[in-house]
N, C-alpha and C positions, 0 to 999 in steps of 0.2 A: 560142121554138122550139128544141130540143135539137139538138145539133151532130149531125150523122150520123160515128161513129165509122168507117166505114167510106172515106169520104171521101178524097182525096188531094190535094183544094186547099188550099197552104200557109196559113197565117196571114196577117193583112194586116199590113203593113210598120210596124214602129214606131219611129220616129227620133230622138224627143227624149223616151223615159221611158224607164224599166229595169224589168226583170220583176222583179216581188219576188219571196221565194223560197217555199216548200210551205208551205201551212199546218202550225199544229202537228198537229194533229188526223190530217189526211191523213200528214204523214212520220210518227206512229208506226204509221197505220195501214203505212205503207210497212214499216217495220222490223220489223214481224210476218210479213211476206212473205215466206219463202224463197224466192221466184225472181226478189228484185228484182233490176233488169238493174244498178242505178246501187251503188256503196260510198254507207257510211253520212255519209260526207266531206260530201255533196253534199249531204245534208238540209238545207231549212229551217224556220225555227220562224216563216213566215209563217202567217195562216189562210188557208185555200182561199178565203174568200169575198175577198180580197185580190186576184184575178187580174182579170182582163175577159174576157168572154166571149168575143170573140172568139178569143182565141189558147188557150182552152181547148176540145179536142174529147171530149167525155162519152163514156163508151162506151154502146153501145145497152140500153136499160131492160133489167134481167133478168127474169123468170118470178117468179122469186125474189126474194123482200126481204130473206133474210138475210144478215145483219152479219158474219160469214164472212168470216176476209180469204183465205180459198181459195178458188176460184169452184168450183163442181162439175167432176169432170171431163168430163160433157155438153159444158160450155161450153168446158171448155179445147180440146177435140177441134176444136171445129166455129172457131176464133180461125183469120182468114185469115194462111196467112205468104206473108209477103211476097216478091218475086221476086229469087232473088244476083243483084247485078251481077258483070259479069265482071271487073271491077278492084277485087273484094272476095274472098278464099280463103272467107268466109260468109254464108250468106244474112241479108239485113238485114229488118228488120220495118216494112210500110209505115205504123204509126204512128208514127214518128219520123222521118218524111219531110218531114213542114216542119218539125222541129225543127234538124235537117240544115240545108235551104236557109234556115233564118233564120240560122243561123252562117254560110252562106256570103257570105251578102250583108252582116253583118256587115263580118268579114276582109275582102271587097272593098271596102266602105265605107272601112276604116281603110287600107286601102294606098293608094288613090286620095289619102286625104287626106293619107298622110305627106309626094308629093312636093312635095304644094303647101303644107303649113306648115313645109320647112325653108327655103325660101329668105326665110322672113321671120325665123327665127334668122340665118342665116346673114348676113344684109346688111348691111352697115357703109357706117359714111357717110364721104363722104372724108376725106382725112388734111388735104387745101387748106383747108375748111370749117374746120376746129378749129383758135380761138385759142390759142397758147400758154397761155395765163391758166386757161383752161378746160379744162387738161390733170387736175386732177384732179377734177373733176366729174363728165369722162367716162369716169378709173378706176374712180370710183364706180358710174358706171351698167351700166361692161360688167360688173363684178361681181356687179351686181341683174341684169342680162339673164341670164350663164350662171347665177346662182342659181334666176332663177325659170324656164330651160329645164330646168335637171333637175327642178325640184319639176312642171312640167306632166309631162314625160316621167312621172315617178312616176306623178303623178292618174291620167296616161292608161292606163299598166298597171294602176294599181290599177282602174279602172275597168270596162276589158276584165274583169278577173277577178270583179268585182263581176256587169258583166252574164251571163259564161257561166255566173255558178253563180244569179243568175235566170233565166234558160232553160233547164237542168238542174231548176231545183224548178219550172218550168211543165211539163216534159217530167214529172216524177214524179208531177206531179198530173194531167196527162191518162192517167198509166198506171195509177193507183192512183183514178180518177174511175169505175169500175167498180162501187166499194162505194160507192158513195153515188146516191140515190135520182135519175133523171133527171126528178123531177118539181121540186126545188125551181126554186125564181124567180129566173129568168135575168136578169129587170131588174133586182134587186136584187143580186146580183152581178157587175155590170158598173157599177150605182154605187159598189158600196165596191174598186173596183177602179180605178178610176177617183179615189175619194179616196186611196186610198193611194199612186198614183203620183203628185197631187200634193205631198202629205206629202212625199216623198221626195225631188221635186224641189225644195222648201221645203227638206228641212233643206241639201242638199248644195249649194244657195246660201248658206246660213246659215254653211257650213264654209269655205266660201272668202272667203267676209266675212270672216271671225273671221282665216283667212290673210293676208287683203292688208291688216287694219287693224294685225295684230302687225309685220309688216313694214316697216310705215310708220311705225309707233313706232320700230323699233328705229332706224331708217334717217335719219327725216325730223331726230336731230339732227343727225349728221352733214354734211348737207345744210346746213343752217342753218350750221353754225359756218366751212363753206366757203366760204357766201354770206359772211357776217360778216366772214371774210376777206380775201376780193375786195373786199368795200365800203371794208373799212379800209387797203388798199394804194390805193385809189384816190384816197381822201379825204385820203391822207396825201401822196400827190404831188402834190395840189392845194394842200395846207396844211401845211406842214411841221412847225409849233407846236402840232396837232392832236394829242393820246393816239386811240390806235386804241382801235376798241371790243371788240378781242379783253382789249385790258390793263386797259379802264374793268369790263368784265366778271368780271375775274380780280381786280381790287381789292374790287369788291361780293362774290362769292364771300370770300374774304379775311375782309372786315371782318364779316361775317354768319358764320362761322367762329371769328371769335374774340370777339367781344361776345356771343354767346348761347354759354351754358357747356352744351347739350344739343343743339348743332348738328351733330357730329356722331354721335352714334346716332340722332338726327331724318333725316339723309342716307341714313344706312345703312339706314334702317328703312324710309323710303320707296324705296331702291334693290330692297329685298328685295322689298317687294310688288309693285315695278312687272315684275319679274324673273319673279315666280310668276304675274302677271295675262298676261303675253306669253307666255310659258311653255305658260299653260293654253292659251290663242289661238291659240297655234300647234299645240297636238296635238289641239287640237277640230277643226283643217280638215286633218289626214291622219290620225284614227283615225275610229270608229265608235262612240267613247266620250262619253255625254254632257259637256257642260259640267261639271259640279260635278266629275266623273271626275277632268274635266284639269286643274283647276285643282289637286287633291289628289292628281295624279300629279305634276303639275309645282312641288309644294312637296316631295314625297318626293326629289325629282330635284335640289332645291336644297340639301334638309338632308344627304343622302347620294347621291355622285356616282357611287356605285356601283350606284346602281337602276338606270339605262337600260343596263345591261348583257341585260336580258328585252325591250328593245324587237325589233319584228317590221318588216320592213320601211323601205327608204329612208329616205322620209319621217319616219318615227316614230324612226329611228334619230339621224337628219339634227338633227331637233328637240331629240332627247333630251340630243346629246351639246352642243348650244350652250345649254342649261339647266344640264346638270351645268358645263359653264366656270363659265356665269356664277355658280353656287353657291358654286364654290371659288375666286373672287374674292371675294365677298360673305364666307367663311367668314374668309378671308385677311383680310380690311378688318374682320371684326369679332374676330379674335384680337387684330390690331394693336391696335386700341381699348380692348380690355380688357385688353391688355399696357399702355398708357402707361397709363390709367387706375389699374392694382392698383402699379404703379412709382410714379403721381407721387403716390396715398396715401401708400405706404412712405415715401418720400421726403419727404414731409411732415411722415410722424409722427419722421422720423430726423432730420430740420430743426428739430425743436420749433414747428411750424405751425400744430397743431390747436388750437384752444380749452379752456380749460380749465375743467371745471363743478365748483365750488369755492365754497363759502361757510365763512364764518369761519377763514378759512386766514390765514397769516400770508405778506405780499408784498416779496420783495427784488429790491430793482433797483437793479441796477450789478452788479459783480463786482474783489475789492478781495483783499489778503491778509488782512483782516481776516474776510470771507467761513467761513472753516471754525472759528474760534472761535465766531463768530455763530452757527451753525445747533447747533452742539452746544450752548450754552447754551440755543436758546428748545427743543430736543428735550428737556433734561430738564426745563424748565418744562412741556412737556407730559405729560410723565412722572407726572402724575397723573391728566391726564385720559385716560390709556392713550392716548396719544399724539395726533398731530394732521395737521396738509397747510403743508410749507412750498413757496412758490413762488416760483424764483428765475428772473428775467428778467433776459437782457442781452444784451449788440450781440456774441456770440461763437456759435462752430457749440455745438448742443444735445450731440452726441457728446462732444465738446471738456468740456465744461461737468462733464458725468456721471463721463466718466473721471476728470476732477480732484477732483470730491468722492468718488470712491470710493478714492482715494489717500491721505484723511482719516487715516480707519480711524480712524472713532470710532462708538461704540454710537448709534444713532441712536432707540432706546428706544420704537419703534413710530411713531415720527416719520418721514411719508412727504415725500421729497424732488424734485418736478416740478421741469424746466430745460425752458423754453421759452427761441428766439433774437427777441429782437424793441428796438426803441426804445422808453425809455421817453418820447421827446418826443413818439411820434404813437401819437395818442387810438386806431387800431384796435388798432397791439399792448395797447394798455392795458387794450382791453376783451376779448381774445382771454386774458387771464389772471384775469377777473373781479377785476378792480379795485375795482367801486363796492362786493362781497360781502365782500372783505378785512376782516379786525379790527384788523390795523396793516400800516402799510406802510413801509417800512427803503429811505429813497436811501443808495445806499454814497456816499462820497466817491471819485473818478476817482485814480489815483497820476499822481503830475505835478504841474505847474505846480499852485499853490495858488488864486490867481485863477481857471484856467479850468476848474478842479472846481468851484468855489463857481458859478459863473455858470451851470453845468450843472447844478448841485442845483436855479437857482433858477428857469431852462427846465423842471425835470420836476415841480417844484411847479404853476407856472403850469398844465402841463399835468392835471394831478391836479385841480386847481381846475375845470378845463374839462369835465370829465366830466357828460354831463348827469344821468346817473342820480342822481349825488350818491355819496357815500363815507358809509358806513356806517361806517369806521376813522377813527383818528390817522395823522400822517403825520408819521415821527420823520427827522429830516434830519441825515446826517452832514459838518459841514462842515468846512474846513482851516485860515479865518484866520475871528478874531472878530469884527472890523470887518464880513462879510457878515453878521451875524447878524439885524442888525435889519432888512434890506432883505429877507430871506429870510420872516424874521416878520410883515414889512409885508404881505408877496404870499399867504400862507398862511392870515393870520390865526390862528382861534380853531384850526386843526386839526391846527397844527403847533408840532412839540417839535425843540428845536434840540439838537445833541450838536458841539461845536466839539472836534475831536481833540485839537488843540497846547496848548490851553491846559488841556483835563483834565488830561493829562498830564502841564502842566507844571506846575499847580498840585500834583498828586500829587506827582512829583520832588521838589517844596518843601517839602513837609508829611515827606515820608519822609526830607528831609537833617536835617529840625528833630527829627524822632520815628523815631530809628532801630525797624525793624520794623513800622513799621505799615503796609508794601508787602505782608506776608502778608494781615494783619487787612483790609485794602479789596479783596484777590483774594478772601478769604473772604466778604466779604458781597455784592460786586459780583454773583458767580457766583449761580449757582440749585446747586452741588451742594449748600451748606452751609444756611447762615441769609442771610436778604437782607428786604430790605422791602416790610410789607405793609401797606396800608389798609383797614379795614375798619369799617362801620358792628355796635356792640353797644345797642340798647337799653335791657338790663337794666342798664348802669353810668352813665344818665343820672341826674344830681343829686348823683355822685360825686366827690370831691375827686380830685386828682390825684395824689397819695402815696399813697391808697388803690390808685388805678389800676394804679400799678407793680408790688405786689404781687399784683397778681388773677388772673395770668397763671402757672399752675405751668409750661406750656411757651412762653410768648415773654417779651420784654423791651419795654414799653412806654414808647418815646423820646419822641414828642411827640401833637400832637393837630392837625386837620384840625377848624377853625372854621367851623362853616357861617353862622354870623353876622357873618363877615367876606368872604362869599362864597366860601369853599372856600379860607380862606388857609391854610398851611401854618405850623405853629409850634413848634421840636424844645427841647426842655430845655422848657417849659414852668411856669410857678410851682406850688407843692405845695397851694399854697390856690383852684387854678383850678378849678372844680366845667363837670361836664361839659355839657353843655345840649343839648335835642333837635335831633337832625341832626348834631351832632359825631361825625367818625369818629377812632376810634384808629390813634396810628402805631406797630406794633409791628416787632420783628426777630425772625424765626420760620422754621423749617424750611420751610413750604408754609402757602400759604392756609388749610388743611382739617385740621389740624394744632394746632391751639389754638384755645382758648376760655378765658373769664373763668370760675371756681372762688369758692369763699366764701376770704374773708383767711385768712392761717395767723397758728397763733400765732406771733408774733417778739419779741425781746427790745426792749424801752424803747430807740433809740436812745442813746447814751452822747454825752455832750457831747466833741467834740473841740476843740482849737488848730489855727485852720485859718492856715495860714501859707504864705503866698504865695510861691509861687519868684523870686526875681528874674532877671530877665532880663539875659545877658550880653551883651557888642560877639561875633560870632562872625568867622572870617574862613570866606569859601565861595569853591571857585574854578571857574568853569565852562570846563568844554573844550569847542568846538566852536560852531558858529552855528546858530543855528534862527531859522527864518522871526519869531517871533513874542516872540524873544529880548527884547523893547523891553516885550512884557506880565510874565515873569518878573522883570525888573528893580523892574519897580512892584509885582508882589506881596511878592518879598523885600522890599523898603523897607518893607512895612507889616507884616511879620511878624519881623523882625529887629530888635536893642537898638539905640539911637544908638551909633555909633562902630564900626559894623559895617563890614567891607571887603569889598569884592566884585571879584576878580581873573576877569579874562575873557581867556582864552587859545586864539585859533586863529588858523589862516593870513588873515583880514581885515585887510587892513590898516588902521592906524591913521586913518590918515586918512578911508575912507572907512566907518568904522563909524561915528561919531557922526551922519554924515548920514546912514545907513540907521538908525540910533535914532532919531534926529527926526524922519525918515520916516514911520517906524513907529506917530508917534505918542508919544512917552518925550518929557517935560521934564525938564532938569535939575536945573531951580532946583525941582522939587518933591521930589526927594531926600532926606529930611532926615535920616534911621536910617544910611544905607550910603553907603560912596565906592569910585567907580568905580576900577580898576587895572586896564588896559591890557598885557599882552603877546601881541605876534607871533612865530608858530612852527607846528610841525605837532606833532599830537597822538601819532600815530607813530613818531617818530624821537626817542630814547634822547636825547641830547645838547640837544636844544629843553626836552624834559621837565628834565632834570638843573639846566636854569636857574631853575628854581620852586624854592621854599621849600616842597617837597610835606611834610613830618612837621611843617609849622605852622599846617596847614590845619583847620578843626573837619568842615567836610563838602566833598566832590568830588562835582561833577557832573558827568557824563560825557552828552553828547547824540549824539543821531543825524543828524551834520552834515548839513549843507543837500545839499553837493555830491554825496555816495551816497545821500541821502533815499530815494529811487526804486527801490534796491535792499535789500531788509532783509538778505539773507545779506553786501553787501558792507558795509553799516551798521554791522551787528552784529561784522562781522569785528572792523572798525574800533575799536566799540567793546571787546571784547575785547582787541582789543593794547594799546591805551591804559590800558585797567583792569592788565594784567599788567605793565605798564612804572612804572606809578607805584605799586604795594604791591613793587615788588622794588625802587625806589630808595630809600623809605620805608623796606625792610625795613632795608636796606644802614645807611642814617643812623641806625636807635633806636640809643640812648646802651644798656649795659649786654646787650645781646643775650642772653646766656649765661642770666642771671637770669630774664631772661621768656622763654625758649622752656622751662624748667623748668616753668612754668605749663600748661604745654600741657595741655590734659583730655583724660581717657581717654576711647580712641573717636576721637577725631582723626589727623591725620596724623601719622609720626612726629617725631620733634622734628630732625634734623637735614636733612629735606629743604626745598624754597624755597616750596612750598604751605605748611610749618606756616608758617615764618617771615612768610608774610603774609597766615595769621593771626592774628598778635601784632601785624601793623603794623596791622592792621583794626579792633584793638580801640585804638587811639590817632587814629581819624578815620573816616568813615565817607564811603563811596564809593558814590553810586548812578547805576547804568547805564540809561541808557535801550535796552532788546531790541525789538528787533520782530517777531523768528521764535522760534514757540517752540523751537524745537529748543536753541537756547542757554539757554535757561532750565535744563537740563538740568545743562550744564559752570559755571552760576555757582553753582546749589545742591548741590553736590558738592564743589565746591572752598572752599563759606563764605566767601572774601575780597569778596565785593559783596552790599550789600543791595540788590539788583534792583530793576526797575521790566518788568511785563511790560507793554510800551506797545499791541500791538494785542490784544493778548487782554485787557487794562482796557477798552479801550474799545471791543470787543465785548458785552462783559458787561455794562457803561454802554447799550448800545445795545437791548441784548435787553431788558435791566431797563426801559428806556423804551419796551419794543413792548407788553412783558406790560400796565403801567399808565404811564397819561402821567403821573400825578398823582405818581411816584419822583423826576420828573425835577427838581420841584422842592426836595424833599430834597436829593437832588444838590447842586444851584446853591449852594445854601446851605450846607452841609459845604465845597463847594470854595471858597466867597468869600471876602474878607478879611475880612468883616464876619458876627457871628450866631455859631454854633458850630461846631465842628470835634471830630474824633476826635483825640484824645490817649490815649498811654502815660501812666501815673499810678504811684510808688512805692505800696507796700502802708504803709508804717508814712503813711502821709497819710491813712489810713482807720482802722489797728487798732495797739491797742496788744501789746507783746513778750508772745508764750503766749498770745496771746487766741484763742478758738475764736468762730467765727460763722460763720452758713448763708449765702447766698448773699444771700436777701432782707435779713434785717442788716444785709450791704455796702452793699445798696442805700440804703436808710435812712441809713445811716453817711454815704456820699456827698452824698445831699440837704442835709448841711449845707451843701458847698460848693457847690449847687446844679447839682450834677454826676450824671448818669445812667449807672450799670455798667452795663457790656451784656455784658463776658468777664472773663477771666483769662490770665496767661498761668503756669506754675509755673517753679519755679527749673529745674529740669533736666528741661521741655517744650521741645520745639524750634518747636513751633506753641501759638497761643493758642487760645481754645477759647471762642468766641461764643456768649451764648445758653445756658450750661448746661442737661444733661436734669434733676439734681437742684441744686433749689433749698432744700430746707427740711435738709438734713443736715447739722449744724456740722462744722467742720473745722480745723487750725490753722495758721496760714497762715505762710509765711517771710518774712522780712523781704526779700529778694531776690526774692519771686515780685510780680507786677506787674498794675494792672487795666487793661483796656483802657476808656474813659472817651469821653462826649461830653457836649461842655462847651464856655463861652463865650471866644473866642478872646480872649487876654489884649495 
């Protein structure tokens, strides 16, 4: 039944729904109406069918069905107006007369109720009631009460304004119900009128849910850790020996913290979401925006704190601005993290920390002064394979490490050089530098005590051995006393090559007091600049005689032969009628691996029969200055390399009495003695007046060592040995009989004759003085000056040390050149090979020498100053001087 538009009984009273607003349909019809009463403000985008019938009154059917939003002016004519009241300046219209008195009973509604819900804000409970204890509880709570009196106060405006502008789109559609036909079905617009006020009451429950549960989140920890609190004062004056559960909580936190390495961006990551899920929760129950809205409001609000600057209202403002905090907390805590995180990288990689992915690289561990000879030798060993990866490990900062080898300043020949800081006792650093993928591995020897180096070599073996992956390399070990050798080799086994410093050295020393110069010829082959040693397997010279083999080589010198029928024995000089057999490899002396090959024989002349006449050997007298740990093994080499009746003066500040026990200590028997007698003086090496008590111009060679006592320092070592060297060629000089006559001598090119350098050069050539160096830097002031045939002591046994990383299989060459027993490198006169004017090539010498079963490998010329290993031309004759000299390996005599 259609409303009678005429009508003036209000609407029936509606107290618990809200008018929706105008349908779409109707307010655009509304907005084609120039004489709507209402601004456009007011439209809703409800559908009319949205209303209930009751509170909608239809205007009366027209004549007319037209769609028309003008009504004709018949009709406008005959529209009743309604009567001024007198406390109105205009006449009002009485279809908007219950729209009126629903507003007023409204507003009387809400005032009636304001008085009666502030006294339930307002009431507090007494001060008597409230335990101390419970004092912050209840700060918590009045903060939740006046929090959530303004968020009601909010609802409740927002509400109001929510309802009058649904009573404003009912008022528009009872005025704009004109155009629309009073025939449609009233039943069925008062059911969808009826659904959509419960819709509505649905969702604006659903917003206040969504409010009290964000709330309660934010809230209820707070709440808890206050309870937590309470519990744990109480429990603790109960129990004194009790941990509270605030510190049991703070230690799990703690330890969950720091045993997972993703714990916290795991924290931050769930702070963030729980941040945008509360966030959204809370602007779904004060806007009108769905869910998904707010939850993509309330991440915009997180990621940039400047968005809730376009928030509308309290509430929304209220929300916005405790989401943009929490953002810029959340932003704050996740800069921090990416700050220490991009820091302790750096820091890492500045530490030498990270791992290094490296295969066939070559691996040094320790850090020693021998160190920067070392790397410059295996870099120009690498120097063919256009270079390679050295990796140096040790217990020093990585900066530290870098700066010191760039202080080198040596060509490093595409040869890359990693410093990582790590132990090499524990198996992670070991593996943080791929250890098992190494192709050799270099322990330095420690500077210090000689024992607790050696004992540390034989901890970082042990450790090497423990690697489960296994080693794919050798492990070449530098150690300080000999006596460790075997215990080192015991722990190692098959994988380890031993290089004992002191007695290299000291055997070298010996060899170069007996063979003046041949301290250049072993720098020369030691090194990788020059010629050095190589083994190599040739097939095509199996079935070959050995005197053929010498020959076959236009660019190396073929010294001995590697048996593989003796299971890889090594064997140097070899006999000329040894025929080669499958699996033997040749030992040659050669520029580089890649660098020679075997050629057809060249023509040579018939060998010439010589007179091979043996040198005899003289009584020498030798005197050594200074004490070395290892002094006790030198004495037993000299005895086997020296004539009977040879003297051996030992002069340093040990005393007398207690050197013989450190010789028998050492290991040294007397009664085995039989070539040399011991001579005892005490004094310092330094001071003028201690020296001046020796019989220095009756000496055949001087040893000059790097006493024990400055061991540990090479520049003060070396001082040392330096003044001592300069104190005995100037007392020497002083004492040569005839002075005048041999500084006449003096060769052009030298110094001049009347200053104190030539003159001890004349004393030099009447005894021969070798120093033991350790920095090279002096190496410099003794080849300059000529008065010492040097010993360069850690750059030998660097080059020792590389030459055993390249191939283990050198090492026993080595062993064998240094021992008392087998062969050794000698100086040799020329007329012991060729006769006065005789011309001959190079190969001819060779030949020449096989009679004494001896193998040329150089030269040196009369006025060379260096010998010349390995020549490039071999077949070119030449005519040799009687003064020029071959460098020779041969069986020790």
């Amino acid at each position: 039944m259609p409303l009678d538009p005429d009508s003036s009984s209000p609407p029936p009273p509606h107290r618990d729904w809200f008018f929706p607003p105008a349908p779409p349909f109707l307010a655009s019809s509304r907005s084609r109406t120039p004489s709507a009463p209402f601004p456009s403000t007011y439209r809703s985008s409800k559908p009319y069918s949205a209303y209930p019938l009751a509170d909608r009154r239809p205007p009366p059917t027209p004549r007319s069905r037209s769609r028309s939003p003008h009504p004709p002016p018949e009709q406008q004519q005959k529209t009743p107006t309604p009567p001024t009241p007198t406390s109105a300046p205009r006449r009002r219209d009485p279809r908007y007369a219950g729209v009126r008195r629903e507003d007023a009973r409204t507003a009387a509604s809400e005032q009636a109720a304001a008085p009666m819900a502030a006294p339930v804000h307002g009431r507090k409970p007494a001060a008597s009631a409230i335990a101390p204890r419970w004092s912050g509880v209840l700060s918590v709570a009045v903060i939740l009460l006046c929090l959530a009196s303004l968020l009601r106060r909010n609802f409740s405006l927002h509400d109001q304004v929510y309802l009058l502008q649904e009573q404003l789109a009912v008022a528009t559609a009872k005025l704009q119900s004109c155009t629309v036909d009073s025939s449609l079905n009233t039943s069925i617009i008062n059911l969808f009128y009826q659904d959509a006020a419960n819709s509505t009451t649905q969702s604006r429950s659903l917003k206040n849910l969504s409010l009290l549960i964000s709330l309660s989140v934010l809230y209820a920890p707070l709440l808890i850790l206050k309870y937590v609190d309470l519990v744990s004062k109480i429990r603790r004056s109960r129990d004194s020996e009790q941990v509270p559960i605030n510190k049991r909580f703070a230690y799990r936190v703690d330890i969950f913290l720091s045993l997972h390495p993703y714990a916290k961006p795991l924290v931050l990551l769930v702070a963030t979401l729980l941040l945008i899920a509360l966030g959204g929760l809370a602007l779904y129950g004060v806007t009108d925006d769905s869910l998904s809205d707010c939850l993509w409001l309330s991440w915009t609000f997180v990621a940039d704190s400047g968005n809730h600057a376009n928030a509308v209202g309290l509430g929304p403002k209220l929300v916005s601005v405790s989401i943009s905090i929490g953002g810029m907390l959340v932003f704050a805590m996740m800069l921090g993290l990416v700050t220490d995180s991009i820091s302790e990288k750096f820091d890492s990689l500045r530490k030498g920390r990270s791992e290094v992915i490296e295969q066939s690289h070559t691996l040094i561990l320790g850090w020693s002064d021998k160190l920067g000879s070392l790397l410059n030798q295996i870099a120009i060993a690498n120097e063919s394979l256009r270079g390679g990866t050295i990796v140096v490990m040790a217990e020093r900062d990585k900066e530290e490490m870098e700066a010191d080898i760039a202080k080198m300043e040596f060509d490093m020949k595409g040869t890359a050089v990693i410093c990582r800081s790590g132990s090499p006792l524990i198996l992670a650093d070991l593996k943080k530098v791929s250890v098992s993928k190494a192709r050799a591995i270099v322990v330095l020897a420690e500077e210090g005590n000689a024992d607790q180096s050696d004992a540390r070599a034989l901890r970082t073996v042990l450790s090497l051995t423990g690697v489960k992956e296994g080693l794919s390399g050798h492990i070449v070990v530098e150690l300080s006393d000999l006596d460790n050798e075997v215990l080192v080799k015991l722990v190692g086994g098959d994988l380890v090559e031993t290089v004992v410093a002191h007695d290299v050295i000291g055997r070298l020393m010996i060899q170069c007091a007996r063979q003046p110069g041949l301290a250049q010829i072993w720098e020369d082959i030691l090194g990788f600049e020059n010629c050095e040693f190589y083994i190599k397997r040739w097939p095509k010279l199996d079935g070959m005689r050995f005197e053929d083999v010498l020959i076959s080589f236009p660019e190396a010198v073929p010294c001995g032969i590697k048996v593989a029928s003796y299971g890889g024995k090594i064997i140097l000089n070899p006999d000329d009628c040894y025929v080669l057999q499958e699996g033997d490899e040749v030992i040659v002396i050669a520029e580089d691996d890649d660098t020679y090959a075997p050629a057809p024989l060249p023509k040579v002349k018939e060998a010439v029969y010589i007179d091979i006449v043996h040198p005899e050997r003289k009584p020498q007298k030798i005197l050594l200055c200074g004490w070395r740990r290892d002094i006790d093994d030198m004495i037993a080499v000299l005895d086997a390399f020296l004539a009977p009746g040879s003297e051996l003066w030992m002069f340093n500040d040990v005393p007398e009495v207690d050197r013989e026990r450190k010789l028998i200590d050492g290991g040294l028997d007397f009664s085995r003695l039989d070539n040399i007698t011991l001579v005892h003086r005490e004094g310092n090496a330094v001071i003028r007046r201690h020296l001046e008590s020796l019989p220095l111009e009756s000496f055949d060679s001087i040893l000059i060592l790097a006493d024990e006592s400055v061991e540990d320092s090479a520049i003060q070592a070396d001082s040392r040995s330096l003044a001592t060297l300069l104190l005995i060629r100037d007392i020497q000089a002083k004492r040569l009989p005839c002075k005048e006559s041999l500084i006449s001598h003096v060769p052009r090119g030298t110094f001049s004759e009347g200053s104190w350098i030539g003159e001890m050069q004349q004393a030099s050539d009447k005894s021969v003085i070798i120093s033991e160096i350790l920095d090279p830097r002096t190496k410099n002031l003794l080849s300059v000056s000529k008065i010492s045939d040097y010993v360069l002591s850690n750059e030998l046994v660097s080059m020792a040390l590389a030459m055993v990383a390249e191939d283990r299989q050198i090492n026993n060459v080595l062993e064998e050149l240094f021992a008392e027993q087998g062969n050794e490198m000698q100086i040799r006169p020329s007329d012991m090979y060729l006769r006065e004017e005789e011309e001959l090539n190079f190969f001819e010498v060779i030949l020449r020498a096989r009679q004494r079963k001896e193998i040329v490998i150089g030269y040196r010329l009369e006025a060379a100053e260096r010998a010349i290993i390995n020549p490039i031309d071999k077949v070119s004759r030449r005519r040799w001087s009687p003064k020029d000299v071959f460098v020779v390996i041969s069986e020790k005599e």
